[in-house]
C-alpha positions in Angstrom: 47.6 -13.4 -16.4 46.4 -16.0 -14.1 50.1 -16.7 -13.1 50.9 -13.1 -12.8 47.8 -12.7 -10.7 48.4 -15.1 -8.2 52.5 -14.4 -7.7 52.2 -10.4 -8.7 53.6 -8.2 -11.3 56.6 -5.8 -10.6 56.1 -2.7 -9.1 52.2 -3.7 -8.9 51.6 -2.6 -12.4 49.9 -4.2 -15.3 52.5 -2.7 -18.3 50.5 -4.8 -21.3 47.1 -5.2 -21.4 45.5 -3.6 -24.3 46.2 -6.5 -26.6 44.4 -9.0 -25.0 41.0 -6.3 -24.9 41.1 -6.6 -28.8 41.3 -10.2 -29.1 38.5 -12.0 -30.9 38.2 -14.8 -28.3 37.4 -11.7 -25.3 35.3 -10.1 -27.6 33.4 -12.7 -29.1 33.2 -13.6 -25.4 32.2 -10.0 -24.4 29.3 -10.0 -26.9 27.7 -13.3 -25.3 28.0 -11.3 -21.9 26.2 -8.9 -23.7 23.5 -10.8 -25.7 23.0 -12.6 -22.0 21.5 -9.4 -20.6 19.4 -8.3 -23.4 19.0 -4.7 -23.2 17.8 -1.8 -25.5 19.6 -0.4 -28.1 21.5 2.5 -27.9 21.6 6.0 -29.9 22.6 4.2 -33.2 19.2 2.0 -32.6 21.1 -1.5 -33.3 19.2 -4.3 -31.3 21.4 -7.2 -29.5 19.9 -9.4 -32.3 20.9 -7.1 -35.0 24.5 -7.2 -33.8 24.8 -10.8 -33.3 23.4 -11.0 -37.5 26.6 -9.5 -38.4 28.9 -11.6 -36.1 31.8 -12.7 -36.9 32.7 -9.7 -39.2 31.6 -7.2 -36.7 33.6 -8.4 -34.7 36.5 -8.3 -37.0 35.7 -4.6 -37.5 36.3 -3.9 -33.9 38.6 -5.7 -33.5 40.9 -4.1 -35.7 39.2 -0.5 -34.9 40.6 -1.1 -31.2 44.2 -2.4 -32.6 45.1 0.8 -34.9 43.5 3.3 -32.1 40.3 4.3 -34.7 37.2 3.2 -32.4 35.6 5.9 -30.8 32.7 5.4 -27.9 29.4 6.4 -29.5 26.9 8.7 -27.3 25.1 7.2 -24.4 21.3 7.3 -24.7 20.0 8.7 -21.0 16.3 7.2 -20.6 14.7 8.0 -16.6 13.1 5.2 -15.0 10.9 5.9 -11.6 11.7 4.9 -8.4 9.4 3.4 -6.3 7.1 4.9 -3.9 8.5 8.2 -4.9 7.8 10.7 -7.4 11.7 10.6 -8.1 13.3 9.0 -11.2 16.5 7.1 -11.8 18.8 8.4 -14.6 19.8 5.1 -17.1 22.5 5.8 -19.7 22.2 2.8 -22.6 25.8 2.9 -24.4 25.3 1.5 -27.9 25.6 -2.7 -28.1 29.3 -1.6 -30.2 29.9 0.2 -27.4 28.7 -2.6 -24.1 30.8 -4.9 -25.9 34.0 -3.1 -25.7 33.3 -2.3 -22.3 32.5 -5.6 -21.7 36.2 -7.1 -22.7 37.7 -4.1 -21.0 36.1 -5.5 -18.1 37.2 -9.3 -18.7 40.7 -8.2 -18.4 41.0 -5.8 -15.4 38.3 -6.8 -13.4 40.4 -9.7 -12.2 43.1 -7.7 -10.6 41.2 -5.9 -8.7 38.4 -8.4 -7.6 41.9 -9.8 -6.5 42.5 -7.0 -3.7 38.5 -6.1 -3.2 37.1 -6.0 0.3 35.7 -8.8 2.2 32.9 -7.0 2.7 32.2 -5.7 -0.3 28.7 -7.6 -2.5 27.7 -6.2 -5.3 29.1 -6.8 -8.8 31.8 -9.4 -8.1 32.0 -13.2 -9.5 30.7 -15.6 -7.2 29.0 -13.1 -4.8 25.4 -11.8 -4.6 22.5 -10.1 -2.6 21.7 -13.2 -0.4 25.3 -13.6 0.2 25.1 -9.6 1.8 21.6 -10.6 3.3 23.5 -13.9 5.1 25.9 -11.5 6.6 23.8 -8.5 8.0 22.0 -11.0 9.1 24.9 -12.8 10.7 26.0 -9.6 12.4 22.9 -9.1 14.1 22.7 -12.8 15.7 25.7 -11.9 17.2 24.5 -8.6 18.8 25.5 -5.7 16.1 22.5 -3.8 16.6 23.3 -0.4 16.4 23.0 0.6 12.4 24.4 3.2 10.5 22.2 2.8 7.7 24.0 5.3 5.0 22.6 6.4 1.2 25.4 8.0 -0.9 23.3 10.7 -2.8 23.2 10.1 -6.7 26.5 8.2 -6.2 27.1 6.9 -10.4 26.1 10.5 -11.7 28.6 12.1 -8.7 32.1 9.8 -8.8 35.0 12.2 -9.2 36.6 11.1 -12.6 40.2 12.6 -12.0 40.1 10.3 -8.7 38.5 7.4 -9.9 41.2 7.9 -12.8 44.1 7.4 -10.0 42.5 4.7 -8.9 42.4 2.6 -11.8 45.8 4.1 -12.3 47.5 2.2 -9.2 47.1 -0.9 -10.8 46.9 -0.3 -14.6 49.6 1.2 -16.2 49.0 0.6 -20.4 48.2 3.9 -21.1 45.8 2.9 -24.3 43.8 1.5 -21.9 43.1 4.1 -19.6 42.7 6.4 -22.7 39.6 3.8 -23.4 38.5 4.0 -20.1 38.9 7.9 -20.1 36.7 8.0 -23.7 34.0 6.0 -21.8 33.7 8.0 -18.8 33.8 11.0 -20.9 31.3 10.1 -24.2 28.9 12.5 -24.5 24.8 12.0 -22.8 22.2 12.3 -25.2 18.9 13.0 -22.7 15.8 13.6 -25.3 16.8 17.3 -26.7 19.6 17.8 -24.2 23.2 17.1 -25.3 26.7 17.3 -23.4 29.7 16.1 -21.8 29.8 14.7 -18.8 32.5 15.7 -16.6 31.6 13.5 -13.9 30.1 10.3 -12.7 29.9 6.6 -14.6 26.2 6.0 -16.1 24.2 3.3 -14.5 23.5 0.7 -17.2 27.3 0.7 -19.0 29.2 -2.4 -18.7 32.2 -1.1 -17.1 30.1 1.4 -14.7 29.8 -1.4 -12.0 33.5 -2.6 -11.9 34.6 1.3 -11.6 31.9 2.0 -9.0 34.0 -0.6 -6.8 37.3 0.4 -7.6 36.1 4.2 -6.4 34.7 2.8 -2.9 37.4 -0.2 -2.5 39.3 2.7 -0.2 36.0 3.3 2.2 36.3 -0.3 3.0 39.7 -0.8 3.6 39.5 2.1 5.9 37.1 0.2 7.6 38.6 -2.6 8.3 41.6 -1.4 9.2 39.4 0.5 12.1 37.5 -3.0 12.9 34.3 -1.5 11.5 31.8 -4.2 10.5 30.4 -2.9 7.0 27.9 -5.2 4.3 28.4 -3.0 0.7 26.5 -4.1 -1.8 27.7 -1.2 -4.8 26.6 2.3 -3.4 24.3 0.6 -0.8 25.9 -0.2 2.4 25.1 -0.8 6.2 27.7 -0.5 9.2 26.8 -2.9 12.1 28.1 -1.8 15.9 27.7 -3.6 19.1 27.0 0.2 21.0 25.8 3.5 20.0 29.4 4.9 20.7 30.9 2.7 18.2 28.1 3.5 15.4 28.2 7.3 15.7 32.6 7.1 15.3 32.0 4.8 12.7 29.6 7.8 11.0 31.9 10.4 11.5 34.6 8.4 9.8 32.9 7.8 6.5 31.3 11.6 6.8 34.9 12.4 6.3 35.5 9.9 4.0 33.0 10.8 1.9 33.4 14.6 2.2 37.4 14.5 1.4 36.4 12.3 -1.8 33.7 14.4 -3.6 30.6 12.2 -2.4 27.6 13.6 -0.9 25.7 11.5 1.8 21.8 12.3 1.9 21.4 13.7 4.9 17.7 12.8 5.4 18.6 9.1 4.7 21.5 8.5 6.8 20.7 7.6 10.4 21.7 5.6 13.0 19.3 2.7 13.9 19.2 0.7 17.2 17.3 -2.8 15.8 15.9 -3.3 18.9 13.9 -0.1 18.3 13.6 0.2 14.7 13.8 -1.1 11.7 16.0 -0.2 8.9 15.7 -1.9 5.2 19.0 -3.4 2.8 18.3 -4.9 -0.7 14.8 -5.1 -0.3 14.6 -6.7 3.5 12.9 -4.5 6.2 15.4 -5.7 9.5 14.5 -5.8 12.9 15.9 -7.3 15.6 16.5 -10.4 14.4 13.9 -10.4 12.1 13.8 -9.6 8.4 10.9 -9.3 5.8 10.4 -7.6 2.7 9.7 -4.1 3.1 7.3 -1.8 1.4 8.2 -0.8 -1.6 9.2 -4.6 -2.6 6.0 -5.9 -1.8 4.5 -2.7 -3.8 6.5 -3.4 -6.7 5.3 -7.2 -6.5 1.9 -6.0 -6.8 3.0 -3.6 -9.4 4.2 -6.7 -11.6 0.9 -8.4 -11.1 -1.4 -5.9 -12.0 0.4 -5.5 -15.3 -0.7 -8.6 -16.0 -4.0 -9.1 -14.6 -6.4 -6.6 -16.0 -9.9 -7.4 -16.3 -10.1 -6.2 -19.6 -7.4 -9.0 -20.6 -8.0 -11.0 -24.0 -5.8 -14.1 -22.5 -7.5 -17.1 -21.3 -7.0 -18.0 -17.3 -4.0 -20.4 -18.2 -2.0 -17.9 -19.9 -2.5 -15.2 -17.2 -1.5 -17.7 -14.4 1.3 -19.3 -16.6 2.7 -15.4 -16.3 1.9 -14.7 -13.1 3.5 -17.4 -11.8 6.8 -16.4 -13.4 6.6 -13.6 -11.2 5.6 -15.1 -7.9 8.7 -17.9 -8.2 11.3 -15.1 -8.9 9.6 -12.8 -6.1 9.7 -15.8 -3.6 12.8 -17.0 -4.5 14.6 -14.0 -3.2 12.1 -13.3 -0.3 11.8 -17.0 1.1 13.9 -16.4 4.1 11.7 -13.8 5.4 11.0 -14.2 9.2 7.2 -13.7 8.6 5.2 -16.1 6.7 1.6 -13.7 7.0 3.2 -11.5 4.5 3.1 -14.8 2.0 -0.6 -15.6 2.8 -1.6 -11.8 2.1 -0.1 -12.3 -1.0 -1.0 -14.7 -1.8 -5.1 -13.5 -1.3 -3.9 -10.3 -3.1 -3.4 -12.4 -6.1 -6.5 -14.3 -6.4 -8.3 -11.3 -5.6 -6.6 -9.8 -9.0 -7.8 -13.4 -10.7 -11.5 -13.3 -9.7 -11.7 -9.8 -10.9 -10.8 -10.8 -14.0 -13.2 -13.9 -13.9 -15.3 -11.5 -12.9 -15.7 -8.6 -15.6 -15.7 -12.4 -17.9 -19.0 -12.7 -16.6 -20.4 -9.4 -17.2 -20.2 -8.1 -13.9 -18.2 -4.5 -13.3 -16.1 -4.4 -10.4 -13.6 -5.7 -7.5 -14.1 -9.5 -6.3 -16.7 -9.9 -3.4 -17.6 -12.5 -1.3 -19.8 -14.4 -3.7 -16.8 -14.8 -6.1 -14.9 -16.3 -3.8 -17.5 -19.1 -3.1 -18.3 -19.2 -7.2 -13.8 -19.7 -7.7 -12.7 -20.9 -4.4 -9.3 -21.3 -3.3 -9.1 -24.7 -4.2 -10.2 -24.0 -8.0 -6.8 -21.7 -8.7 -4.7 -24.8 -7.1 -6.8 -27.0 -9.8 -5.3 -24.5 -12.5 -2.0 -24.1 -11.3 -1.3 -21.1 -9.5 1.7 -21.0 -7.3 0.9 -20.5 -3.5 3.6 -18.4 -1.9 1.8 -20.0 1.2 2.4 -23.7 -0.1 6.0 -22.8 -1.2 6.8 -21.6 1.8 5.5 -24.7 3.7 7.4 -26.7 1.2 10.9 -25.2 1.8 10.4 -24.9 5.5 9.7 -29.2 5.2 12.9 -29.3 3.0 15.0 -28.0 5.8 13.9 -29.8 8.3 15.0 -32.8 6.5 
């Protein structure tokens, strides 16, 4: 495949791939992608840990289910998780672990010929690429005076992709037609939503394997487009910015992908697409609030931060002060490892005061006394005493990494 990859099949087809989905080596591989990730268990109620008791027949058993054409997609469990700062929710569909590890070794056969064709600009969901590397180039643009911003939100993208189109798609490049009937049975297995039950005749669910991969292959023609026009665009999965150097430019490059969009059987929210000048406004990407050339985390990330925190501070809490900062700081080093770059390091020291504030409340209700921290708590546990017990500073981190590139 490798070979075939790099000098190209004929007619740009892949004839013969459904053999190499069924293998054991893919899917014993598939299942440690799976098992890697965790995740609830589906409508049949297996756990990741149940599966993996059963390995390596179970693996057998699919095996041979996907050879002889028997294996059948089980329903996808739809569970609604909120979105932040808004009394909106997320739909989540949870395909069965049977079921995220078949999608998971469809996905380690095609996924490399298309990653092989994929946009430049294009982030999320592809080997080797990530958030900071989207972050680097927004950021990138606007050092080199892209400050007009059409900052466009495809409404409910996964629950709205067109699956005759996204079907054609695949089609240009995949011609083994057991495959597609796989990918066909996936798109199409029926949503079990508490009492609710039917058949989805559009969309791919957020939270199945193969739903990322086909979200790309649906968009790969927007950015194409785009560079053909010399459009500047950062896509990270159905979250994307376009970066102009005039207005002119940014409001062409809107009405192009308003067509786009329309012509494709997308929707884009109409009270979340704009056009931002930087030097005026701010506009936010993957948690970052941008402005100018400045970037911090917005809002809703520092909210859920906070979020995470009070979780697990509350001063009704059985654990000792060690366990609660041992936890704690496992948030704080995975919140500052993605916000480290931010332009503004006041937004670490009010952090990091949030947090201790959350600590002496605890110490404080310890001690018999109802209530928020006050001013004598903070001279009874000082700064100084949560640095004696270990709490990561976002304050001191920061000062750390700054010295660390200065060397």
């Amino acid at each position: 495949m490798l070979t075939a990859l790099e000098q190209g099949v004929k007619g740009g087809k892949w004839f013969t791939l459904h053999d190499k989905v069924f293998a054991d080596r893919n899917l014993t591989a598939a299942f440690q992608r799976v098992a890697s990730k965790k995740g609830a268990s589906g409508v049949d109620h297996e756990t990741v840990r149940a599966f993996a008791d059963r390995l390596p027949g179970v693996i057998q058993e699919l095996s041979a289910a996907l050879e002889t054409g028997r294996y059948a997609p089980q329903a996808i469990r739809r569970v609604h998780i909120p979105k932040l700062g808004t009394s909106e929710t997320r739909p989540l569909g949870i395909p069965t672990v049977r079921d995220r590890v078949v999608q998971a070794a469809v996905v380690n056969v095609i996924e490399p010929i298309f990653e092989r064709d994929f946009a430049e600009q294009s982030y999320g969901f592809r080997p080797g690429r990530g958030c900071k590397d989207a972050l680097r180039r927004v950021s990138q643009l606007l050092d080199q005076g892209y400050v007009h911003v059409v900052d466009a939100d495809l409404k409910g993208y996964f629950d709205s992709i067109p699956h005759d189109r996204l079907m054609t798609r695949v089609e240009e490049k995949i011609a083994d037609g057991r495959v597609l009937r796989l990918i066909t049975d996936f798109l199409q297995a029926d949503i079990l939503d508490d009492a609710k039950h039917w058949t989805p005749e559009a969309g791919a669910p957020q939270g199945a394997v193969l739903s990322p991969l086909l979200s790309n292959v649906y968009l790969d023609p927007l950015d194409h487009l785009l560079v053909k026009h010399g459009i500047e665009m950062v896509r990270y999965a159905d979250d994307f910015v376009i970066l102009c150097k005039t207005a002119e430019d940014a409001a062409r490059a809107l009405a192009l992908i308003q067509q786009w969009v329309a012509d494709n059987g997308l929707t884009l929210h109409p009270e979340k697409t704009r056009i931002v000048d930087v030097r005026m406004d701010h506009f936010d990407f993957l948690g970052y609030s941008f402005r100018g050339k400045h970037h911090w985390p917005r809002k809703k990330s520092i909210q859920k931060l906070r979020d995470a925190i009070r979780q697990k501070t509350p001063r009704t809490t059985g654990r000792s002060l060690e366990c609660t900062i041992t936890d704690v700081n496992r948030t704080l080093r995975g919140w500052f490892g993605y916000f480290k770059h931010s332009s503004y390091k006041t937004v670490f020291r009010e952090q990091d005061t949030w947090v201790r504030m959350r600590l002496r409340s605890m110490l404080r209700h310890c001690t018999k006394r109802p209530g928020r921290a006050r001013g004598r708590d903070m001279r009874q546990w000082p700064n100084a005493f949560f640095v004696e017990h270990g709490l990561f500073s976002l304050v001191a981190a920061r000062a750390a990494a700054v010295q660390s590139s200065r060397r």
